[in-house]
N, C-alpha and C positions, 0 to 999 in steps of 0.2 A: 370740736375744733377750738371754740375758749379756753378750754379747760388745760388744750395742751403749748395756747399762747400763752397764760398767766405767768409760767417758770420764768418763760424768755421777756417778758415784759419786767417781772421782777428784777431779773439778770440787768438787764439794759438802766432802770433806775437806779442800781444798787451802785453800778459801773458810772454811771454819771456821776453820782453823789462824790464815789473813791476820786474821781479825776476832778471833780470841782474841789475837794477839800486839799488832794494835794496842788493844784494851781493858787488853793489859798494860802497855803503853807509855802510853798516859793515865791506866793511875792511877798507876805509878810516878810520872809528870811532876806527878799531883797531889799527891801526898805529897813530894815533893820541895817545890812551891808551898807545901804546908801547913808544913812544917819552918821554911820563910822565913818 
């Protein structure tokens, strides 16, 4: 039963990571905008 959570728990951190780095990338891009 671990063995067949590990995929989806990976899945689910890798997914975090993608959706935190692109939230970091649009607000950078916003504050960038907002300095303009």
């Amino acid at each position: 039963m671990s063995g067949s959570m590990m995929p989806h728990l990976k899945e689910i951190i890798l997914n975090g990571e993608i959706n935190g780095h692109s939230i970091l990338a649009k607000t950078r891009l916003g504050f960038a905008v907002f300095q303009h």
